[in-house]
PDB file with SEQRES, HELIX, SHEET and CRYST1 records, atoms N, CA, C and O in Angstrom:
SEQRES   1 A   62  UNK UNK UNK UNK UNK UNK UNK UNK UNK UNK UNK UNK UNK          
SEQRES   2 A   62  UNK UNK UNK UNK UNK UNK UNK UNK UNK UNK UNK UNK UNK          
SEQRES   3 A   62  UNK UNK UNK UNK UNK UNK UNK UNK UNK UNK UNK UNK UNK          
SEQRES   4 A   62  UNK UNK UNK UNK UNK UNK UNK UNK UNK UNK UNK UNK UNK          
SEQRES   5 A   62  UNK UNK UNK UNK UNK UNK UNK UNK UNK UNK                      
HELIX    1 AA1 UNK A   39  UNK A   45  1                                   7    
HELIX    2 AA2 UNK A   53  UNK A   55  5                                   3    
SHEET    1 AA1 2 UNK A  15  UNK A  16  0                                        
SHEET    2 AA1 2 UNK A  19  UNK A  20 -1                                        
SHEET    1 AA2 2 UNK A  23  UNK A  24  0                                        
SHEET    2 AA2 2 UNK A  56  UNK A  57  1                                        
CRYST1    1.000    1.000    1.000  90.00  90.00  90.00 P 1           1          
ATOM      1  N   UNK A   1     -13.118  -0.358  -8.996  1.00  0.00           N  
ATOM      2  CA  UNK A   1     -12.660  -1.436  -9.836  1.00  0.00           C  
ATOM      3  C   UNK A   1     -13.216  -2.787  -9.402  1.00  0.00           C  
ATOM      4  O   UNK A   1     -13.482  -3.665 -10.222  1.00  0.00           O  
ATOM      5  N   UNK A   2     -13.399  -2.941  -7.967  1.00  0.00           N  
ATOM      6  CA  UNK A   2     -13.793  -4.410  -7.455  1.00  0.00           C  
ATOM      7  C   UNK A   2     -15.465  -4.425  -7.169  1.00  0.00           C  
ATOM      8  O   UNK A   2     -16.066  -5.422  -6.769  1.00  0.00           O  
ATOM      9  N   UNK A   3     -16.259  -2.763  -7.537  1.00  0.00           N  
ATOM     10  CA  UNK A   3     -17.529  -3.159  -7.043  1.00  0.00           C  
ATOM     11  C   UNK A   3     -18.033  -3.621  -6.064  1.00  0.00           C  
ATOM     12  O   UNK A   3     -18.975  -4.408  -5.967  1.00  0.00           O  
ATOM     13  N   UNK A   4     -16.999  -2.819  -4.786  1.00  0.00           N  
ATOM     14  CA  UNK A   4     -17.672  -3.508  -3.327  1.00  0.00           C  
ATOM     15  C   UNK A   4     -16.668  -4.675  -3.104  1.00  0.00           C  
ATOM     16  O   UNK A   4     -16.314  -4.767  -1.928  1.00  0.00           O  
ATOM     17  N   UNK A   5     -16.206  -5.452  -3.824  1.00  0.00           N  
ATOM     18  CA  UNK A   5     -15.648  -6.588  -3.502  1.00  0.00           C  
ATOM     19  C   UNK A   5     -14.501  -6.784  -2.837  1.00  0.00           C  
ATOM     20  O   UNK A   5     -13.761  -5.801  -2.806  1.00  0.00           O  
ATOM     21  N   UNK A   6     -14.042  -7.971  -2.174  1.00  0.00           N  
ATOM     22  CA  UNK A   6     -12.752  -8.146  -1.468  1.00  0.00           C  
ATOM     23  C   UNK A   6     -11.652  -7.294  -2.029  1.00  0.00           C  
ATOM     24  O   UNK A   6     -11.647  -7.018  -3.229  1.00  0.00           O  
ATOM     25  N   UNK A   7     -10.688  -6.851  -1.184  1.00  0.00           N  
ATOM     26  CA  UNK A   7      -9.571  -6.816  -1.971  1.00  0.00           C  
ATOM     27  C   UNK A   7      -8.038  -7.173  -1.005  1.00  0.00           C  
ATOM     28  O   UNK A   7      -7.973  -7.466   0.188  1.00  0.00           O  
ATOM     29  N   UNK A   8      -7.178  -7.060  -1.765  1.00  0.00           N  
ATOM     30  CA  UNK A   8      -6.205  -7.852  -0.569  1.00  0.00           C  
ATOM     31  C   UNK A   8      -5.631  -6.571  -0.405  1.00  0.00           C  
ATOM     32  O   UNK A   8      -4.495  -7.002  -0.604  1.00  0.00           O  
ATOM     33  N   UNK A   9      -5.344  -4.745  -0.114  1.00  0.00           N  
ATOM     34  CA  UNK A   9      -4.846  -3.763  -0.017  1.00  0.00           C  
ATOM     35  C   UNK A   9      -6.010  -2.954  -0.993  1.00  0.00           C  
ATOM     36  O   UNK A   9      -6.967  -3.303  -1.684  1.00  0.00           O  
ATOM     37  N   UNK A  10      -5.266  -1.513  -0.586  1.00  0.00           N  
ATOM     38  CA  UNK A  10      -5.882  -0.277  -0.668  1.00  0.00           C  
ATOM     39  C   UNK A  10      -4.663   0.712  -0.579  1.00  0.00           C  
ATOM     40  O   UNK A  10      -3.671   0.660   0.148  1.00  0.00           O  
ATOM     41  N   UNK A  11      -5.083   1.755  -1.666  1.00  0.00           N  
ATOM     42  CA  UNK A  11      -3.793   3.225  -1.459  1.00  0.00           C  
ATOM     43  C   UNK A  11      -3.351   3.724  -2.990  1.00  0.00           C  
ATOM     44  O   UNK A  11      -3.906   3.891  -4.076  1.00  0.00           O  
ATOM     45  N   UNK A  12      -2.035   3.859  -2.428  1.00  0.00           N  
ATOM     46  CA  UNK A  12      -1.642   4.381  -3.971  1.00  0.00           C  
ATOM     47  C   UNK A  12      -0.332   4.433  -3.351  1.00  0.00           C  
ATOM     48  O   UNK A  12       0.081   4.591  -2.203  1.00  0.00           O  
ATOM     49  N   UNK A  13       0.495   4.133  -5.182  1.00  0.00           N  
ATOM     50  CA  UNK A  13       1.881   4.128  -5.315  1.00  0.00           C  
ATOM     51  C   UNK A  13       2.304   5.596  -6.068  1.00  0.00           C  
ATOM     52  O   UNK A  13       1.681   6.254  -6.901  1.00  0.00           O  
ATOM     53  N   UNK A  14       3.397   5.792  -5.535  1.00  0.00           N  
ATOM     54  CA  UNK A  14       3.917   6.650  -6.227  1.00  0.00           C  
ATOM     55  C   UNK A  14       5.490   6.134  -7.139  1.00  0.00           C  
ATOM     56  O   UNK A  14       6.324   5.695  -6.347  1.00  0.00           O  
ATOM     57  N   UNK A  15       5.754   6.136  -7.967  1.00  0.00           N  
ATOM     58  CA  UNK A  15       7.156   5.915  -8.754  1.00  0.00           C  
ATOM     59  C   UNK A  15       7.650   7.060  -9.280  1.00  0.00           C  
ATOM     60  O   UNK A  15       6.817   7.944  -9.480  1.00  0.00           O  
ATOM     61  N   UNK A  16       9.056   7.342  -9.627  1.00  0.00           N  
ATOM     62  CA  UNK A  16      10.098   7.971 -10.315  1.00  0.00           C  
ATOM     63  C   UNK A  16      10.771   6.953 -11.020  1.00  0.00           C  
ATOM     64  O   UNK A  16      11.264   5.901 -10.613  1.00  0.00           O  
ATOM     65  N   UNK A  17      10.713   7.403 -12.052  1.00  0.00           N  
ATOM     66  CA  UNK A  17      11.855   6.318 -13.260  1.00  0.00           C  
ATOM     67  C   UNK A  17      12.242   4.687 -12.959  1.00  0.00           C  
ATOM     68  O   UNK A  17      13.392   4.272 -13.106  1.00  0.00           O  
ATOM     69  N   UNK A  18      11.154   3.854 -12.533  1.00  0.00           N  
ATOM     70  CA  UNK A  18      11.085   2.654 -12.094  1.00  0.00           C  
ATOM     71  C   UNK A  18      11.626   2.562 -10.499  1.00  0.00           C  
ATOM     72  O   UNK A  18      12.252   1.543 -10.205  1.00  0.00           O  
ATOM     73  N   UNK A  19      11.414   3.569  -9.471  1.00  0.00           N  
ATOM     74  CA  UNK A  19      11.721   3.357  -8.243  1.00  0.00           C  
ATOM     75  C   UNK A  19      10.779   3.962  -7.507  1.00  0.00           C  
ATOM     76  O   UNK A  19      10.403   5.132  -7.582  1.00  0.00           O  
ATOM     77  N   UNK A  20      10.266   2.759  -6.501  1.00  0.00           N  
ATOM     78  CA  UNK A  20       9.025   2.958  -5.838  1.00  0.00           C  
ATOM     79  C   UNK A  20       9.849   4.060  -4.724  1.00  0.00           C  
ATOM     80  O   UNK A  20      10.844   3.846  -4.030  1.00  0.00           O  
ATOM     81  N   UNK A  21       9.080   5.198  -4.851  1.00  0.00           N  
ATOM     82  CA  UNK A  21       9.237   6.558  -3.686  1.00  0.00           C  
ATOM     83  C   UNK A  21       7.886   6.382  -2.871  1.00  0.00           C  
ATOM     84  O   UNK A  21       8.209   6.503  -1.689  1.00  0.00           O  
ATOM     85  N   UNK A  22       7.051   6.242  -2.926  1.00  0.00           N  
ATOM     86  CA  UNK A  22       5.982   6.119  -1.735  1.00  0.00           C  
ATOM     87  C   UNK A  22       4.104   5.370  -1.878  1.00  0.00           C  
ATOM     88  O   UNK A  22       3.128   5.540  -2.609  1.00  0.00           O  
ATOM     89  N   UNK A  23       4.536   4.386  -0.486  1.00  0.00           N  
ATOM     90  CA  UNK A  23       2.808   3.731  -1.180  1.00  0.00           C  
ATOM     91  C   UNK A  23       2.612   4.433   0.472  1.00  0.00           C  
ATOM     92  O   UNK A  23       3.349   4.838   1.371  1.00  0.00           O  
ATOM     93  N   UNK A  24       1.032   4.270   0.192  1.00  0.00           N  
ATOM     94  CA  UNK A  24       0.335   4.961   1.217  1.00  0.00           C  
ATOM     95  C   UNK A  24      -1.061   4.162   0.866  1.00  0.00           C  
ATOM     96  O   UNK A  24      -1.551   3.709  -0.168  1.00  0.00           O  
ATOM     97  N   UNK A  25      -1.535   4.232   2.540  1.00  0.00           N  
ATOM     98  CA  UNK A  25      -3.429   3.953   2.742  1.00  0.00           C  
ATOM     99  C   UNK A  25      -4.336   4.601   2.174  1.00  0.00           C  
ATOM    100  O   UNK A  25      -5.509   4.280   2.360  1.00  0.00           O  
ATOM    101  N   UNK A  26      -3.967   5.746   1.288  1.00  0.00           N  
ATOM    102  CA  UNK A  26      -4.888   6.491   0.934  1.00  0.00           C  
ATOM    103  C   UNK A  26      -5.564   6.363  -0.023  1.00  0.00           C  
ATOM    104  O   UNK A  26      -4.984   6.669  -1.065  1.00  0.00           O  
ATOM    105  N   UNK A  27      -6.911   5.920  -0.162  1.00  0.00           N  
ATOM    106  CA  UNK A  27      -7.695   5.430  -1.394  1.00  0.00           C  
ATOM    107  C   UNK A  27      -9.053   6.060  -1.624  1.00  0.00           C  
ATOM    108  O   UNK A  27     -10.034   5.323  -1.724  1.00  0.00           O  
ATOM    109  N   UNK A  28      -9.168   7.310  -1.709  1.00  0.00           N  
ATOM    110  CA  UNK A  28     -10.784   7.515  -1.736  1.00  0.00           C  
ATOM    111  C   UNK A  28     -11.471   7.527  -1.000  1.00  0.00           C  
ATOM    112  O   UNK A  28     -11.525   8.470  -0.211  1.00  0.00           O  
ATOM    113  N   UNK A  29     -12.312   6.463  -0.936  1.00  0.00           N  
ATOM    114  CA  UNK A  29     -13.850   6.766   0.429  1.00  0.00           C  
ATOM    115  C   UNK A  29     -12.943   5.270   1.121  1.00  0.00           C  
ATOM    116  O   UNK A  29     -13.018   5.144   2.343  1.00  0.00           O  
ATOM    117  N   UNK A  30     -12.344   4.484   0.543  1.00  0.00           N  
ATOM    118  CA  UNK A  30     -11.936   3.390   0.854  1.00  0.00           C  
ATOM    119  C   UNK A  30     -10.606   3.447   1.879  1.00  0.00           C  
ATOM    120  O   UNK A  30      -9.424   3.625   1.582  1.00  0.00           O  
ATOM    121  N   UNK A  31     -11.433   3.160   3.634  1.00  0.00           N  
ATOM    122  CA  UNK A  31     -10.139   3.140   4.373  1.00  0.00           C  
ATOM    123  C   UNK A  31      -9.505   1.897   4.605  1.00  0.00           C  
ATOM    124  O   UNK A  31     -10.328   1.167   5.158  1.00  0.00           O  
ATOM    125  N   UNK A  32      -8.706   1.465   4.484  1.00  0.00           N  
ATOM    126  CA  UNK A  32      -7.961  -0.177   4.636  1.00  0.00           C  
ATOM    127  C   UNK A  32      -7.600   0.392   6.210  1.00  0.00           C  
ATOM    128  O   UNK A  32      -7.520   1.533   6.667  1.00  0.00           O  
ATOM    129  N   UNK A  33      -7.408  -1.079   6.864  1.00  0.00           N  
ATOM    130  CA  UNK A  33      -6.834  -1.358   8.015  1.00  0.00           C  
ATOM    131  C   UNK A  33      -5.302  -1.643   8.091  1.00  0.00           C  
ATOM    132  O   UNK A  33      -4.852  -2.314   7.162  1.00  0.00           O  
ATOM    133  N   UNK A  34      -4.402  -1.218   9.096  1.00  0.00           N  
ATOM    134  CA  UNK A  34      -3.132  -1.338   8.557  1.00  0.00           C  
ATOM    135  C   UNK A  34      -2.422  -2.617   8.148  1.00  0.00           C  
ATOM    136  O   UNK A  34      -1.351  -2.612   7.542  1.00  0.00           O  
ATOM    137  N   UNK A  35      -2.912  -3.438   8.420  1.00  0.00           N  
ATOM    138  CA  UNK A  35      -3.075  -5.104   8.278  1.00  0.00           C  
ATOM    139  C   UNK A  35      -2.801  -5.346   7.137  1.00  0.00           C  
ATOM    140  O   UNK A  35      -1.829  -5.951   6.686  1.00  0.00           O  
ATOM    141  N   UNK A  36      -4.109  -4.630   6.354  1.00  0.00           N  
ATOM    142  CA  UNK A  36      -3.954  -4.830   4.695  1.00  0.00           C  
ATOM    143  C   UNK A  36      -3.093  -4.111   3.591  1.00  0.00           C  
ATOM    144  O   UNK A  36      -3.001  -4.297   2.378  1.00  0.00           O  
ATOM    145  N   UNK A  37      -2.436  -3.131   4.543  1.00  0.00           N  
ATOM    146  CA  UNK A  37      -1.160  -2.557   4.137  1.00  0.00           C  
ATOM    147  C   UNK A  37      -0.741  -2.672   4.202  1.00  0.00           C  
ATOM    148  O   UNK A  37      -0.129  -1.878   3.487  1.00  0.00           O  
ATOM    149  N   UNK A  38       0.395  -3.678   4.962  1.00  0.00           N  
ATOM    150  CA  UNK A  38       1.169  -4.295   5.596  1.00  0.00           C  
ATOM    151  C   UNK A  38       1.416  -5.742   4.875  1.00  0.00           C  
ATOM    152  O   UNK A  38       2.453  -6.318   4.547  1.00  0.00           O  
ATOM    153  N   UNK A  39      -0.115  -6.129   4.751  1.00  0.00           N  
ATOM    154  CA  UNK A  39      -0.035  -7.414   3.382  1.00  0.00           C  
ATOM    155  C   UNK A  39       0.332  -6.965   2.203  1.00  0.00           C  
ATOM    156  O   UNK A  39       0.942  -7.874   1.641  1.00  0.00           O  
ATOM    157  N   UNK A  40       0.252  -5.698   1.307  1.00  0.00           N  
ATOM    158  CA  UNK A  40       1.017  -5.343   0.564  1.00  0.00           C  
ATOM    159  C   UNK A  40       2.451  -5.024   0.495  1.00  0.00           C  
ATOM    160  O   UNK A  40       3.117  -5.062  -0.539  1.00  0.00           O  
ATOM    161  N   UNK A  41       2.886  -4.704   1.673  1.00  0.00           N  
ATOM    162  CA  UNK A  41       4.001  -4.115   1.649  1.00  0.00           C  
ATOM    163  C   UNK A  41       5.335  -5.561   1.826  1.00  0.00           C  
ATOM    164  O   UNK A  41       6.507  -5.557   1.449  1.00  0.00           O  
ATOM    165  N   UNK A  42       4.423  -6.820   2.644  1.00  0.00           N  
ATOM    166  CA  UNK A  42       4.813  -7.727   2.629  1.00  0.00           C  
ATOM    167  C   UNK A  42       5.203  -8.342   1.322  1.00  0.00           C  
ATOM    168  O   UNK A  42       6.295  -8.587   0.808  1.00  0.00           O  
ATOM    169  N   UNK A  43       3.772  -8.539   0.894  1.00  0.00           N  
ATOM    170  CA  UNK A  43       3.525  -9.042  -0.680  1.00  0.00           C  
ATOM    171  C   UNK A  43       4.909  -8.560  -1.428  1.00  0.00           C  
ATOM    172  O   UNK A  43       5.621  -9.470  -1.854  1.00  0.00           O  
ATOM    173  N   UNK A  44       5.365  -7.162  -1.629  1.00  0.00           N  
ATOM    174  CA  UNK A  44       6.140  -6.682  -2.577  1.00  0.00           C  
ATOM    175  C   UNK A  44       7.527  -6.802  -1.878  1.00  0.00           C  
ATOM    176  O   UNK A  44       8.555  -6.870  -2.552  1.00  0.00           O  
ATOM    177  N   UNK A  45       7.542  -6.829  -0.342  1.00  0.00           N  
ATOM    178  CA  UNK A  45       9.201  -7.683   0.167  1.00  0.00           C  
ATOM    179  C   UNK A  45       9.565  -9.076  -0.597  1.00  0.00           C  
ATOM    180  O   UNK A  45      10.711  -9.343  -0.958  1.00  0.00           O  
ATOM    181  N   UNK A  46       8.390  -9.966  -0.804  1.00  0.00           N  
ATOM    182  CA  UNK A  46       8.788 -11.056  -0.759  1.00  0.00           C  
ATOM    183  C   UNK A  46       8.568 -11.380  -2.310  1.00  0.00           C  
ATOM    184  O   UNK A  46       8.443 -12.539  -2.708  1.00  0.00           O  
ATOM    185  N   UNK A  47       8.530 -10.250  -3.167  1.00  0.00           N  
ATOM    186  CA  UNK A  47       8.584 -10.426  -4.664  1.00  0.00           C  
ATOM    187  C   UNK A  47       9.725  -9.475  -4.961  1.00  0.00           C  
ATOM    188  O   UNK A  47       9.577  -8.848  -6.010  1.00  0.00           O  
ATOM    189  N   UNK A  48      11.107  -9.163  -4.102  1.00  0.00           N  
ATOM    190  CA  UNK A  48      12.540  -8.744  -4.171  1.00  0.00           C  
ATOM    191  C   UNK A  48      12.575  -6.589  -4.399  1.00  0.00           C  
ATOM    192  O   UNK A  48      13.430  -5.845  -4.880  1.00  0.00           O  
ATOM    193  N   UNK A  49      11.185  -6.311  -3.762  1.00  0.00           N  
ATOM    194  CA  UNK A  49      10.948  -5.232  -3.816  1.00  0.00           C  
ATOM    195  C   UNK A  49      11.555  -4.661  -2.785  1.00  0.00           C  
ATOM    196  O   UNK A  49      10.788  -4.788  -1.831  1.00  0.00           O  
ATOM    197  N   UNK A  50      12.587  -4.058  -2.431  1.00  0.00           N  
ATOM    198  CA  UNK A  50      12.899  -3.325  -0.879  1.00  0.00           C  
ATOM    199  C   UNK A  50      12.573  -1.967  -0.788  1.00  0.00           C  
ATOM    200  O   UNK A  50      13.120  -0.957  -1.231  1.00  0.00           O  
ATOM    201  N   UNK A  51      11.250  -2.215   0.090  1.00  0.00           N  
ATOM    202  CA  UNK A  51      11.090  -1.024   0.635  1.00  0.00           C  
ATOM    203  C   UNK A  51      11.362  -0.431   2.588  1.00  0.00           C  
ATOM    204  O   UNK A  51      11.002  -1.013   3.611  1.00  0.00           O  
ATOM    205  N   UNK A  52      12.134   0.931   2.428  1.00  0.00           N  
ATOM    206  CA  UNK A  52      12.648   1.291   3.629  1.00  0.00           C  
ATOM    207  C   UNK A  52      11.347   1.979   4.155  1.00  0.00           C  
ATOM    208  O   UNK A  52      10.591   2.431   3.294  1.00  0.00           O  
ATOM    209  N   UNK A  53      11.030   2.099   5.348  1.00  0.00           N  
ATOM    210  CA  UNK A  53       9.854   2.643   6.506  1.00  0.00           C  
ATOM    211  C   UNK A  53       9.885   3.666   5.789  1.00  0.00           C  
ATOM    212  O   UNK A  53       8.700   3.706   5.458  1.00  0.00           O  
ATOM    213  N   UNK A  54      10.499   4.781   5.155  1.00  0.00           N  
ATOM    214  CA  UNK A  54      10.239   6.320   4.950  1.00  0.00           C  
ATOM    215  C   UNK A  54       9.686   6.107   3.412  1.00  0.00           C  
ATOM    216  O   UNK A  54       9.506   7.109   2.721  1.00  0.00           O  
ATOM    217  N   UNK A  55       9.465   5.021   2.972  1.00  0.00           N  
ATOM    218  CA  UNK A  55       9.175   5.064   1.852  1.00  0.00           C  
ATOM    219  C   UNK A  55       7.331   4.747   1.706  1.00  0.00           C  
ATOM    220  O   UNK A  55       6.647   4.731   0.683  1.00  0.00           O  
ATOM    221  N   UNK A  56       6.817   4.467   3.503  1.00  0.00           N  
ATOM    222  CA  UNK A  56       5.786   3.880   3.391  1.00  0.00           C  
ATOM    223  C   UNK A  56       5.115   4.828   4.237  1.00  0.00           C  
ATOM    224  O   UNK A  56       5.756   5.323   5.165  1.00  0.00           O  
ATOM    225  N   UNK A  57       3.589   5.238   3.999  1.00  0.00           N  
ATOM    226  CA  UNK A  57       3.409   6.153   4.939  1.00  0.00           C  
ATOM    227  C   UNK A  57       1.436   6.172   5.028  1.00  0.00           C  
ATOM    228  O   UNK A  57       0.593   6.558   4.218  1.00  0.00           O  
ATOM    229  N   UNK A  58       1.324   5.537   6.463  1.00  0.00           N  
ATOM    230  CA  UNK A  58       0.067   5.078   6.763  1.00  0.00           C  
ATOM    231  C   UNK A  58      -0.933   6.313   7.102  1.00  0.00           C  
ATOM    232  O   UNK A  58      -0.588   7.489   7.222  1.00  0.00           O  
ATOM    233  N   UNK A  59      -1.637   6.032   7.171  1.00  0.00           N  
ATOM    234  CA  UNK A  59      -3.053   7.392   7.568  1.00  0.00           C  
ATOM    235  C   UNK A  59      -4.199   6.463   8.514  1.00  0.00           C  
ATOM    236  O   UNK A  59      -4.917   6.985   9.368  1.00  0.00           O  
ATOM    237  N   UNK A  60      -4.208   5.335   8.255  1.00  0.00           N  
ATOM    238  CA  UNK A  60      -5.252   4.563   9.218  1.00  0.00           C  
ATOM    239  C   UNK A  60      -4.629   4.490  10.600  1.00  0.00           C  
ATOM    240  O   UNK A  60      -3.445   4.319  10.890  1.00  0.00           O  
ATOM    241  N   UNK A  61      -5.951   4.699  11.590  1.00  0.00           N  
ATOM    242  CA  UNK A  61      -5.557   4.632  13.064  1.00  0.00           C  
ATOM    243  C   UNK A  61      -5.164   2.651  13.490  1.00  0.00           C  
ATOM    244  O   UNK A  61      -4.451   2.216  14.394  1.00  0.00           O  
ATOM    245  N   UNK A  62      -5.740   2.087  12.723  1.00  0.00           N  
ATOM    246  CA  UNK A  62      -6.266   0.799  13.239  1.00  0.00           C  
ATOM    247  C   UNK A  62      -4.996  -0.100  12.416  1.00  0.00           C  
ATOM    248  O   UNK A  62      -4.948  -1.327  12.510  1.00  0.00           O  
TER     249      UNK A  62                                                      
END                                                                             
């Protein structure tokens, strides 16, 4: 979608009937650093999204 370009996160969401059940690092050939997962996960705390640790689930070492 970005053609190489910046992006602020990487992964995928999963939902049930408007309730986020699980985002994850996992994107294709595209590995994010946990940093930039973490800026998402931030991002969506601080737009009244609560997400609990079991709802989030990383695959990057870094």
């Amino acid at each position: 979608m970005t053609a190489g370009g910046a992006v602020a996160g990487a992964g995928s969401l999963k939902a049930t009937m408007g309730r986020l059940d699980l985002l994850t690092d996992v994107s294709g050939h595209y590995r994010p650093d946990r940093k930039y997962t973490q800026q998402v996960v931030d991002r969506l705390r601080t737009r009244g999204l609560p997400l609990d640790p079991d709802q989030i689930k990383l695959t990057s070492r870094k």
